[in-house]
DODRENRO-911561 format. One record per residue (C-alpha): residue number from 0; x, y, z; residue in three letters. Coordinates in steps of 0.2 Angstrom, whole numbers, plus 2048, in hexadecimal, padded with zeros to 3 digits. Last residue first. Layout:
! residues N
ATOM,k,u,v,w,r
ATOM,NUM,X,Y,Z,Ala
...
END
This chain:
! residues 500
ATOM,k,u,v,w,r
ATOM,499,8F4,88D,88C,Unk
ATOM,498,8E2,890,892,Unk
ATOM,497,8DA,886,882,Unk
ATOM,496,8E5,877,887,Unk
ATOM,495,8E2,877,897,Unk
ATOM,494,8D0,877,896,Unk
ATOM,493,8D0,869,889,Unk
ATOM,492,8DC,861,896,Unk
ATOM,491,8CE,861,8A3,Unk
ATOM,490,8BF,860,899,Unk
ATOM,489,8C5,84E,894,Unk
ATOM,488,8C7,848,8A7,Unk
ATOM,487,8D6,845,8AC,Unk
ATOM,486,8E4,835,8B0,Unk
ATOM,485,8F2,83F,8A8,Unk
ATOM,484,8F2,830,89B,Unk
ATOM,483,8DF,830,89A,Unk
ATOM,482,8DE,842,896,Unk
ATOM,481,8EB,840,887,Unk
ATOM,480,8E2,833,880,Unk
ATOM,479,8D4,83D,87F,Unk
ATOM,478,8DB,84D,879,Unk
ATOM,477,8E3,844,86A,Unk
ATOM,476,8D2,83A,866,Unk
ATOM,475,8C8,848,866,Unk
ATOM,474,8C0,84F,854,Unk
ATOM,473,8CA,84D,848,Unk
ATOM,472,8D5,840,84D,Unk
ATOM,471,8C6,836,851,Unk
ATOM,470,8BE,839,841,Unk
ATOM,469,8CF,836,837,Unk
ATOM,468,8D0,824,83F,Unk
ATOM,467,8BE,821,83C,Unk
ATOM,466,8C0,823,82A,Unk
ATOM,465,8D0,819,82B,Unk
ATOM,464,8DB,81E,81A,Unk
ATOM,463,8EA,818,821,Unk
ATOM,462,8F0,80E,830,Unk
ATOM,461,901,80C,835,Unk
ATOM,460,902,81B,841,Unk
ATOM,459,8EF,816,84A,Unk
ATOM,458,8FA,804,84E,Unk
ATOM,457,907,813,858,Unk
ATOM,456,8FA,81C,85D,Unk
ATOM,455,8F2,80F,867,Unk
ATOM,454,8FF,806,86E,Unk
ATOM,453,906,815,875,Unk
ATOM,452,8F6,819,87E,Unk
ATOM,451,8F6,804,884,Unk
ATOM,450,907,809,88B,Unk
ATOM,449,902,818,893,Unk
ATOM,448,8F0,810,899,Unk
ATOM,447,8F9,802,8A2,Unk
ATOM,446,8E7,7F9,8A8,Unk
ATOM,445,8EB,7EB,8B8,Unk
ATOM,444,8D8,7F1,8B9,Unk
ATOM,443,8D0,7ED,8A9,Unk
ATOM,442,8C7,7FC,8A1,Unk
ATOM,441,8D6,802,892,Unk
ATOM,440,8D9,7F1,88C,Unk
ATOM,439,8C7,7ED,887,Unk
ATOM,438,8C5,800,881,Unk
ATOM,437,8D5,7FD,877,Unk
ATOM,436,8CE,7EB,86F,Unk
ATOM,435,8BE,7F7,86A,Unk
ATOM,434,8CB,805,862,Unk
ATOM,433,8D5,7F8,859,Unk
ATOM,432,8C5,7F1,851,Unk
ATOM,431,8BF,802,84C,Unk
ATOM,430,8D1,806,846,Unk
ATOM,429,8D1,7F8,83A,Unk
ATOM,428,8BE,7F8,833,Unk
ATOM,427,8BD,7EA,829,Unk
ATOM,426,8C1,7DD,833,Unk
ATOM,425,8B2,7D0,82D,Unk
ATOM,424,8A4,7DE,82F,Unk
ATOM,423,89C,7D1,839,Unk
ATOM,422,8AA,7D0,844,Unk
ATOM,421,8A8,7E3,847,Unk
ATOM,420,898,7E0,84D,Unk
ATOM,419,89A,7D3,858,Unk
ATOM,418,8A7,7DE,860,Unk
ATOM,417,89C,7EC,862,Unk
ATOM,416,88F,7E1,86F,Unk
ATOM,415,89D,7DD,878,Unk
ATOM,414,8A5,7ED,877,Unk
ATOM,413,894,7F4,87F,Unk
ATOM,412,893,7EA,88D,Unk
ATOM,411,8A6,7ED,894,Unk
ATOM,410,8A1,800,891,Unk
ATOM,409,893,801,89A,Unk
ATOM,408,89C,7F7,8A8,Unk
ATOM,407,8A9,803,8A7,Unk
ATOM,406,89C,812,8AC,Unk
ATOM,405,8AB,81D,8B0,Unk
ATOM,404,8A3,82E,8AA,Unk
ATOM,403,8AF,832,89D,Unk
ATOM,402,8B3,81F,899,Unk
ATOM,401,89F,81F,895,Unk
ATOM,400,8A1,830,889,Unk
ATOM,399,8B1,826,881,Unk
ATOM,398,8A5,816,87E,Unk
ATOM,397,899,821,878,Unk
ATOM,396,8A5,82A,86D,Unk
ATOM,395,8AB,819,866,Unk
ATOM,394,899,814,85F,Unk
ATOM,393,896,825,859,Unk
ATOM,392,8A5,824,84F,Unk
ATOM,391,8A1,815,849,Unk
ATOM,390,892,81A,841,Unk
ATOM,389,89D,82A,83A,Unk
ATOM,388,8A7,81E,832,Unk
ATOM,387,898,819,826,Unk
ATOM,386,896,82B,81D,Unk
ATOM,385,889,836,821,Unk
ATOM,384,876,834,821,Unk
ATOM,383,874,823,826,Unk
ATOM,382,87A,829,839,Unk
ATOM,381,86C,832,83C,Unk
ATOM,380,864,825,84A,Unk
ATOM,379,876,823,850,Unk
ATOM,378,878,836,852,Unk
ATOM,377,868,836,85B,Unk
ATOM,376,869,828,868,Unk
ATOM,375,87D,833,869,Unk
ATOM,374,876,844,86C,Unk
ATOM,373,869,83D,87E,Unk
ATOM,372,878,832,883,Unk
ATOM,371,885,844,880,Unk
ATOM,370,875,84E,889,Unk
ATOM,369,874,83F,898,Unk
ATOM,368,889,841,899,Unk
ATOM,367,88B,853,89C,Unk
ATOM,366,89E,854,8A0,Unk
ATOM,365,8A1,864,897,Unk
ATOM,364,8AD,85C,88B,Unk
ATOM,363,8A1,84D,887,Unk
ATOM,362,893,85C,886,Unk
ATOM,361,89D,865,87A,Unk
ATOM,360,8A0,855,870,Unk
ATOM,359,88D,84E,86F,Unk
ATOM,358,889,860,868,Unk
ATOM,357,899,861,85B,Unk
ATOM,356,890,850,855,Unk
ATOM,355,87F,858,855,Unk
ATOM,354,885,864,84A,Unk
ATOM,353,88D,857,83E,Unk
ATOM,352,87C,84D,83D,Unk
ATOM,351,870,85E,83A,Unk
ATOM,350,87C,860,82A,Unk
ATOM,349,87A,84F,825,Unk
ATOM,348,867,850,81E,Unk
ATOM,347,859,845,825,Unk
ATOM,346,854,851,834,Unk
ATOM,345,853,860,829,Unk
ATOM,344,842,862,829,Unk
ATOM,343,843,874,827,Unk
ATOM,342,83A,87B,837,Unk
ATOM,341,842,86C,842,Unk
ATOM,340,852,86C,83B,Unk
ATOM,339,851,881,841,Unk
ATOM,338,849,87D,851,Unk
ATOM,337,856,872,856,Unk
ATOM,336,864,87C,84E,Unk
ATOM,335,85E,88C,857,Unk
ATOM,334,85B,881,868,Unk
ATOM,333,86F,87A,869,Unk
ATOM,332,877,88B,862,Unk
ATOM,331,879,899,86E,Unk
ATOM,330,87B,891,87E,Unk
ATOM,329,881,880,879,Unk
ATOM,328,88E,887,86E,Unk
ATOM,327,892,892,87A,Unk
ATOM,326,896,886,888,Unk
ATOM,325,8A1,87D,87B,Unk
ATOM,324,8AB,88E,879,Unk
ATOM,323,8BD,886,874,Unk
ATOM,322,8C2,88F,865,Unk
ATOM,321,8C1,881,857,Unk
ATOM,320,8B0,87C,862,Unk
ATOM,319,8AA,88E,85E,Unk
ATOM,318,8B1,88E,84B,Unk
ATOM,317,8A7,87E,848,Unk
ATOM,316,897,884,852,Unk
ATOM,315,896,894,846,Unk
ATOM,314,89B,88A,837,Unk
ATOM,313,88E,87D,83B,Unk
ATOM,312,881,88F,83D,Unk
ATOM,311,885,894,82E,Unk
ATOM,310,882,884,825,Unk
ATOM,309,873,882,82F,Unk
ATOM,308,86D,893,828,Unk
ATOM,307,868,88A,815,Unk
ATOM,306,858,888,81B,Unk
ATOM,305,858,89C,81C,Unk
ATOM,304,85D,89E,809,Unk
ATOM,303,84B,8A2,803,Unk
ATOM,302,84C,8B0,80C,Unk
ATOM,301,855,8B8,800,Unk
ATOM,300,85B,8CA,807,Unk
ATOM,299,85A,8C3,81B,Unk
ATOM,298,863,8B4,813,Unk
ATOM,297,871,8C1,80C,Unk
ATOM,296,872,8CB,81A,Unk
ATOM,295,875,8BB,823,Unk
ATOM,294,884,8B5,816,Unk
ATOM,293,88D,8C5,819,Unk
ATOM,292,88C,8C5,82D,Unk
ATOM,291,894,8B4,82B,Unk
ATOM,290,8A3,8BA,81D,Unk
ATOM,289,8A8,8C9,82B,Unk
ATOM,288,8A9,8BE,838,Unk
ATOM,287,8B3,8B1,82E,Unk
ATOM,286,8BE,8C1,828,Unk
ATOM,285,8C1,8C3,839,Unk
ATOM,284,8C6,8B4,83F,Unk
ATOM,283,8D2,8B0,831,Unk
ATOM,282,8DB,89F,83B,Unk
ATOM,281,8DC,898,82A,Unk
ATOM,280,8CE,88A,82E,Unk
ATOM,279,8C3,896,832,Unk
ATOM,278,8C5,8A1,823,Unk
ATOM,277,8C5,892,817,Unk
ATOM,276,8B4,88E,81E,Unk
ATOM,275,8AE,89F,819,Unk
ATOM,274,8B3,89F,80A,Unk
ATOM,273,8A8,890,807,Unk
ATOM,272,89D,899,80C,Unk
ATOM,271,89B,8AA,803,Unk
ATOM,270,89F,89E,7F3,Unk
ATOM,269,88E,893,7F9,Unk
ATOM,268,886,8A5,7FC,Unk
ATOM,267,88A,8A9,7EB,Unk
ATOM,266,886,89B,7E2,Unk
ATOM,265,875,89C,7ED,Unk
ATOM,264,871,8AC,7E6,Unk
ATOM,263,875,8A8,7D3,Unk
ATOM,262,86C,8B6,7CC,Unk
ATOM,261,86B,8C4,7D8,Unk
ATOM,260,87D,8BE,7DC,Unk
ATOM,259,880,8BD,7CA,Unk
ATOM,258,87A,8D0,7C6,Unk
ATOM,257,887,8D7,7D4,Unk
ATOM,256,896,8D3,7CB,Unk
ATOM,255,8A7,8D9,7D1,Unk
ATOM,254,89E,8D1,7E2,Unk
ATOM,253,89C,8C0,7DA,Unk
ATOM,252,8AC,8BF,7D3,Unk
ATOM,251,8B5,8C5,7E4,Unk
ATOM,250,8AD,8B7,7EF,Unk
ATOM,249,8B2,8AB,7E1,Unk
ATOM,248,8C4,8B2,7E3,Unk
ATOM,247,8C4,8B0,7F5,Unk
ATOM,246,8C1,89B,7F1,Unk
ATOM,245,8CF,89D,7E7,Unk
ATOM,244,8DB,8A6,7F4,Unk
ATOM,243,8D5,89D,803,Unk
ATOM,242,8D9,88E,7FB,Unk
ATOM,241,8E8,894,7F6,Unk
ATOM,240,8EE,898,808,Unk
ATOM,239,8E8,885,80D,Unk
ATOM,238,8F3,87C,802,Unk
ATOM,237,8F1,86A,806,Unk
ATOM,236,8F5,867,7F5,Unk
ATOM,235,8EB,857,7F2,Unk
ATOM,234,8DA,85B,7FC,Unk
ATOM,233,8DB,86D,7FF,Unk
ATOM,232,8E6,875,7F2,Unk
ATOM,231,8D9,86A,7E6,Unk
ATOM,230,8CA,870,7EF,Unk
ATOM,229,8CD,884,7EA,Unk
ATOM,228,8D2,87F,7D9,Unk
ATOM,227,8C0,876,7D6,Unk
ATOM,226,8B8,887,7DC,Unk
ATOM,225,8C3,893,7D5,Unk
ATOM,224,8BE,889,7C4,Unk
ATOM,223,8AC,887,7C9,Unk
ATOM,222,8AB,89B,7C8,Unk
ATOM,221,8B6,89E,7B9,Unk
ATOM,220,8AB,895,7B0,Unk
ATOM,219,89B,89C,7B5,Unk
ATOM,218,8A1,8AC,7B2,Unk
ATOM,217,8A8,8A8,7A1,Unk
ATOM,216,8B9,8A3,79D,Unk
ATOM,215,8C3,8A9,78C,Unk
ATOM,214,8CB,8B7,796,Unk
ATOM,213,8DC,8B1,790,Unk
ATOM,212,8E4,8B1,7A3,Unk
ATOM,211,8D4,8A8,7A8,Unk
ATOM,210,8D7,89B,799,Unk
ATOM,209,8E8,895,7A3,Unk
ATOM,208,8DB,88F,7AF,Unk
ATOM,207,8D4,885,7A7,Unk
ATOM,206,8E5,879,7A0,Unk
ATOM,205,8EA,87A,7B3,Unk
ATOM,204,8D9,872,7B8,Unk
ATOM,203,8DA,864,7AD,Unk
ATOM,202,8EB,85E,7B1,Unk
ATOM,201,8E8,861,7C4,Unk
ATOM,200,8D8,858,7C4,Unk
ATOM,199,8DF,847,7B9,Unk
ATOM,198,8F1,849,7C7,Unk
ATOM,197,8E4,848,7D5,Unk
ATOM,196,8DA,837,7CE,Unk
ATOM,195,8E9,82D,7CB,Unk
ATOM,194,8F1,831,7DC,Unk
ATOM,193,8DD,82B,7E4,Unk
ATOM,192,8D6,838,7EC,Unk
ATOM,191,8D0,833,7FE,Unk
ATOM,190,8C1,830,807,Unk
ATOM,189,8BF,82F,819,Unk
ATOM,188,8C3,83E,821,Unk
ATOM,187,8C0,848,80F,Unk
ATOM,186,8B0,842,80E,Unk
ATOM,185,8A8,854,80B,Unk
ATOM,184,8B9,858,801,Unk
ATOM,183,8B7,847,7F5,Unk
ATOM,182,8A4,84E,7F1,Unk
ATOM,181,8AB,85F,7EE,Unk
ATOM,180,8B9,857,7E2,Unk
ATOM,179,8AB,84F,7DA,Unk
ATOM,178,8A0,860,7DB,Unk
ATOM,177,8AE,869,7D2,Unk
ATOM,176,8B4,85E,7C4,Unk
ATOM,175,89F,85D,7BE,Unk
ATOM,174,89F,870,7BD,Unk
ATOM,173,8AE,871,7B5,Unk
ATOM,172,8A6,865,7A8,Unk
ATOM,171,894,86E,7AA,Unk
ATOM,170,89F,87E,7A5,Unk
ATOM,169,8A7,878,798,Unk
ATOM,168,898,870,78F,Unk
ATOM,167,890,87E,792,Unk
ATOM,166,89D,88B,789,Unk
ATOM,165,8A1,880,779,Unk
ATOM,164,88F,87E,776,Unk
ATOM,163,88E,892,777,Unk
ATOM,162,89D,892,76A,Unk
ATOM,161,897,886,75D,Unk
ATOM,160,883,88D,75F,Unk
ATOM,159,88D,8A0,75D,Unk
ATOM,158,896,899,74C,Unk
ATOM,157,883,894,746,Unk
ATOM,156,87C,8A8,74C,Unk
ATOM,155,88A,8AF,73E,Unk
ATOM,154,883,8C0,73B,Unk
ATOM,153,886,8C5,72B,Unk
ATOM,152,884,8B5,721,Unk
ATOM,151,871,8B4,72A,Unk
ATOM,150,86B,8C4,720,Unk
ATOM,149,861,8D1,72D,Unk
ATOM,148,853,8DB,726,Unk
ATOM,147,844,8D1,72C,Unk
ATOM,146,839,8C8,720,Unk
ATOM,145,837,8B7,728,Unk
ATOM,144,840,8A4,724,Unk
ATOM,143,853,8A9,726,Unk
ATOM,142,854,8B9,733,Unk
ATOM,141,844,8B4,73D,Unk
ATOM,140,848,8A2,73C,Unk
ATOM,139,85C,8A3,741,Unk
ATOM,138,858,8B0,74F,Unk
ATOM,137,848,8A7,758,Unk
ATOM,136,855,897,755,Unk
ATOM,135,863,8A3,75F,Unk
ATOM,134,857,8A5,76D,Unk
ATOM,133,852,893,770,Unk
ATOM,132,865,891,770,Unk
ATOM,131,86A,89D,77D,Unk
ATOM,130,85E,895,789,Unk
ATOM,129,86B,889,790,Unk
ATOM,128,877,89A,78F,Unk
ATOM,127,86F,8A3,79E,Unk
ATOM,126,87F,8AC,7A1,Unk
ATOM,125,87A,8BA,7AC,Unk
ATOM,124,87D,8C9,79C,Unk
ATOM,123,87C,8BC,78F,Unk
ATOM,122,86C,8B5,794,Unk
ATOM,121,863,8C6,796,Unk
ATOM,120,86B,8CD,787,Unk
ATOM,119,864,8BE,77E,Unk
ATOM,118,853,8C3,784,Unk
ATOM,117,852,8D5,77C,Unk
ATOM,116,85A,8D2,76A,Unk
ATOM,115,84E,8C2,76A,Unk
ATOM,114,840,8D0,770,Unk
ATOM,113,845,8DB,763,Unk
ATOM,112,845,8CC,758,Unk
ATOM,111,831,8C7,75B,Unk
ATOM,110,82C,8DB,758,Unk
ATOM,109,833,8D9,746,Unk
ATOM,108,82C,8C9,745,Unk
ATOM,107,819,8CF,748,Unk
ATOM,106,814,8BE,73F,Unk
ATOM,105,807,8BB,750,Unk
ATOM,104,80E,8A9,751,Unk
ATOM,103,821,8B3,74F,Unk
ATOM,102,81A,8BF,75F,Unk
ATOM,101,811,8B1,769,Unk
ATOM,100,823,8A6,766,Unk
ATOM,99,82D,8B5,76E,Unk
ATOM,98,822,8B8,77C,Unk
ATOM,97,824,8A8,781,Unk
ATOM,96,837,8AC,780,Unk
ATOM,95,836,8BA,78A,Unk
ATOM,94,82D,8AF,796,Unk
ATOM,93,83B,8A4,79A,Unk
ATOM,92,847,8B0,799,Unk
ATOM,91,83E,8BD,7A6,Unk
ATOM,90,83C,8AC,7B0,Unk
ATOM,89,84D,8A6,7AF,Unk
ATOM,88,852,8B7,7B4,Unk
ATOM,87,846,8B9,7C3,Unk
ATOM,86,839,8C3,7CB,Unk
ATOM,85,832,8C0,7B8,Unk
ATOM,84,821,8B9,7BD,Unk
ATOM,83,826,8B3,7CF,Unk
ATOM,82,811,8B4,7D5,Unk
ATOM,81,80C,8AD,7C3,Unk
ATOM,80,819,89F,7C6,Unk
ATOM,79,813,89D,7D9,Unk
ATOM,78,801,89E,7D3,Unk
ATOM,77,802,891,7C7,Unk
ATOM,76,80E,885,7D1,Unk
ATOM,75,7FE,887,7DF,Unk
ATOM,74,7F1,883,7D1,Unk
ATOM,73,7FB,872,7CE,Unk
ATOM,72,7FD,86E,7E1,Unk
ATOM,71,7EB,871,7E2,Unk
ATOM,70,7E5,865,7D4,Unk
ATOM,69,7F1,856,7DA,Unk
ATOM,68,7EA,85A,7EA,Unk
ATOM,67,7D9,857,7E4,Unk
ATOM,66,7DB,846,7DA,Unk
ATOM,65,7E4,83F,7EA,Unk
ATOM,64,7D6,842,7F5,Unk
ATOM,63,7C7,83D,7EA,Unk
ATOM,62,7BE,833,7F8,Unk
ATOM,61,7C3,841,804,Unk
ATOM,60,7BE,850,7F7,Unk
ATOM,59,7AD,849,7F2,Unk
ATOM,58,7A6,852,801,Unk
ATOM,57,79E,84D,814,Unk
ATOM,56,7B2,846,819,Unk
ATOM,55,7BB,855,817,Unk
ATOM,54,7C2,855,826,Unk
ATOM,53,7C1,842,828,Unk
ATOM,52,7CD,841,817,Unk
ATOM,51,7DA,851,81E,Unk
ATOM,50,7DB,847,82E,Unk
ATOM,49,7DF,836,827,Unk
ATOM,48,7EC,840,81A,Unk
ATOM,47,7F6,845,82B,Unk
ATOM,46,801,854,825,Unk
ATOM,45,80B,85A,835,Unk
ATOM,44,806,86D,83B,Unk
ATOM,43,7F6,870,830,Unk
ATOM,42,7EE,880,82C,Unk
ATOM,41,7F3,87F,81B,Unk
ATOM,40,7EC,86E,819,Unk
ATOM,39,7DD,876,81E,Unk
ATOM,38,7DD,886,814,Unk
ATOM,37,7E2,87D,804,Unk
ATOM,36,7D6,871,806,Unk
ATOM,35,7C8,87E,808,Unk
ATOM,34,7D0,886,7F7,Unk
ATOM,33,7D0,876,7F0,Unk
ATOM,32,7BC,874,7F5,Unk
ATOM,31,7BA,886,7EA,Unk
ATOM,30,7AC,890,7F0,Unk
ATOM,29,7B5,89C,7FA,Unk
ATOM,28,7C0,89D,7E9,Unk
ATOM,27,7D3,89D,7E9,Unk
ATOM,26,7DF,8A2,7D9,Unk
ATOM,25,7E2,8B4,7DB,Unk
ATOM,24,7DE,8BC,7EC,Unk
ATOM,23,7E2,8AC,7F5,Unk
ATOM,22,7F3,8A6,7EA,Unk
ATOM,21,7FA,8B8,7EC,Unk
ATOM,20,7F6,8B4,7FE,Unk
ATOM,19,7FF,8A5,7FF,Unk
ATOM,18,80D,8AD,7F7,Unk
ATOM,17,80F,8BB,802,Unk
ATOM,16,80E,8AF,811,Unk
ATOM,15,81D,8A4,807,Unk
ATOM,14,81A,897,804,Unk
ATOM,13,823,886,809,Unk
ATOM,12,817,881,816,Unk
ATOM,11,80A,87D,805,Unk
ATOM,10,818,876,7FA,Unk
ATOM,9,81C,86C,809,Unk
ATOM,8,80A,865,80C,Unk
ATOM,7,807,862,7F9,Unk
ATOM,6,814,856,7FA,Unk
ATOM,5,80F,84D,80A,Unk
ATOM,4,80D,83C,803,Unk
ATOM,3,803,82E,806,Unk
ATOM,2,809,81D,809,Unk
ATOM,1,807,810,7FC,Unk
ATOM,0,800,800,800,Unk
END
């Protein structure tokens, strides 16, 4: 049996008040049963399709259900697209060319090319060039077929086709180059570049970028270009300054040209971002600060960029956690990304998972053990949505959480139940294994935690390409091992560490 959807409820939550009101005045009637649907489901918190069916149980519309909705969700695009009638480029495009067509249908050819003159500006000017070819047909029939004064041998449209084909293929090659090696950055604690695969990036890149020199690149070009240099000095130079100084670039080419950020807003803000990032990991505070206040003026200008905050607000916690304030984070950011996943319905994405994680580890460090219980239930339950280290992760930050609060019999029933885990994986996971004999080791009395600490790092040396491995290092692993040498707690050395 199929389970109903809720489609109709999320384009309902996702309007806009203005645009449920243009939908009101415009396409509603107080005799219309959609109209009472819309109200209702509207009205609603959670879509329950039960509840819309005894609601509307005295009329046709809860036998018919299905057939209904599919109507309102098609009058509700209408009045969206009549609503956003050429509040955007592609939409001024879109509809010049419409208008166009009426024009050549109505013979007024003369009136019909102004408009081509008009709309291919448009697409030139913000690089529209998937439309550019509708526009140059209009051109090739109005100047071959229709009596215009225009001769086709002096104005060679066929050599554009050539040179805008030229132009897209490029640019969705760049922009293919650029979300692998984004792909590879997201994973980059536990997924590597092959050799083979960063000499092919490198050897294409340089070949591009000798065309910026040339001014043969466009925009958009130029754009996915900075971007795909700015991850390579990340993942196989390890270059951080040029990094900064690509991804800075992007920031720059937006700002030289104000008409793509109206255009491409979320190019810019993911430029704005990724900037960003590279400011935090560089140790430039203030040019951090600076790019955050930027990328909130921005949503407050779009609105339509507010789901997006929760990359903000990971930064935010990121940097904290970098500078020590776990209290903070808590304070300022535990209920705004609650409430925030919550509004969005973020819950099954990774981002809400990665803030979580700098939750559990702020309340580790603050010895808060029932919240670090409460974060990992959660984490575990998210756990499909990133990578399959991160699972293990959890698993051996629970176990660290539990050394914390000396719950060794916790622990000693855990790794049982972990251990027939990692035997089914058939020794897959080195360090996980390593780290579960460690914890065995690490809670017997006659325990020497130097020598088993030693141990450790030493079988961790000979290891490469762990995911779980890089987590830890990431994250703790260093600060933790270290607190259990000097017989401390976690917060302890952290506190130390950040008052040295």
């Amino acid at each position: 049996m199929k389970v109903p959807t809720d489609n109709l409820f999320q384009l309902i939550q996702a309007m806009t008040a203005s645009e449920k009101r243009y939908f009101k005045r415009h396409y509603a009637s107080d005799k219309s049963i959609t109209t009472e649907l819309f109200d209702f489901i509207n009205g609603m918190k959670n879509y329950d399709e039960e509840e819309v069916k005894s609601n509307f149980h005295q009329s046709k519309v809860s036998k018919n259900l299905k057939v209904y909705k599919v109507q309102l969700t098609d009058l509700i695009l209408k009045s969206l697209i009549s609503y956003h009638n050429k509040k955007s480029i592609r939409s001024k495009i879109r509809i010049g060319l419409e208008e166009i067509e009426l024009l050549m249908d109505k013979q007024l050819y003369n009136l019909a090319l102004g408009r081509v003159k008009k709309v291919k500006e448009i697409c030139l000017k913000y690089e529209e060039l998937e439309y550019i070819f509708a526009i140059l047909s209009y051109e090739i029939m109005i100047s071959s077929f229709f009596n215009v004064q225009m001769k086709i041998t002096d104005y060679p449209i066929l050599e554009e086709f050539d040179k805008y084909t030229d132009k897209i293929k490029n640019t969705y090659r760049l922009k293919k180059i650029n979300f692998t090696l984004s792909d590879k950055s997201n994973n980059k604690l536990t997924e590597k570049l092959s050799p083979e695969e960063e000499q092919y990036y490198i050897r294409i890149l340089e070949k591009e970028e000798a065309k910026i020199t040339e001014g043969k690149l466009t925009f958009n070009e130029r754009y996915y270009l900075n971007s795909s240099f700015s991850l390579i000095n990340k993942l196989v130079n390890d270059n951080p300054e040029l990094e900064y100084d690509f991804k800075k670039k992007n920031v720059a080419l937006f700002e030289a040209n104000p008409h793509f950020i109206e255009n491409h807003t979320s190019y810019y803000y993911a430029a704005l971002y990724n900037f960003m990032i590279c400011c935090r990991r560089t140790g430039r505070h203030e040019e951090l600060i600076e790019g955050i206040k930027k990328i909130k003026t921005l949503t407050r200008q779009y609105p339509f960029l507010e789901r997006n905050l929760i990359f903000v607000y990971y930064l935010e916690i990121k940097y904290n956690f970098q500078k020590g304030n776990y209290a903070l984070i808590l304070d300022d950011f535990e209920n705004i990304i609650i409430k925030h996943i919550k509004k969005h319905n973020q819950s099954e994405e990774s981002l809400p998972a990665l803030c979580f994680i700098y939750f559990t580890l702020s309340h580790i460090i603050l010895d808060h053990p029932q919240k670090v219980q409460f974060y990992l239930r959660r984490l575990h339950a998210m756990s499909k949505q990133l990578s399959p280290s991160f699972a293990l992760f959890f698993d051996i930050l629970e176990l660290i959480s539990h050394y914390e609060t000396r719950d060794f019999e916790i622990i000693q029933q855990q790794i049982n139940s972990l251990k027939k885990k990692a035997i089914r994986k058939q020794g897959k996971d080195v360090f996980y294994t390593e780290m579960l004999d460690f914890f065995q080791r690490l809670i017997t009395p006659e325990a020497e935690v130097y020598q088993l600490v030693h141990d450790l790092k030493q079988r961790a040396s000979q290891i490469q390409k762990d995911g779980l491995l890089n987590l830890l290092k990431e994250f703790l692993l260093d600060d933790w091992l270290k607190a259990i040498m000097k017989k401390q707690s976690l917060s302890m050395v952290i506190h130390d560490r950040h008052s040295t």
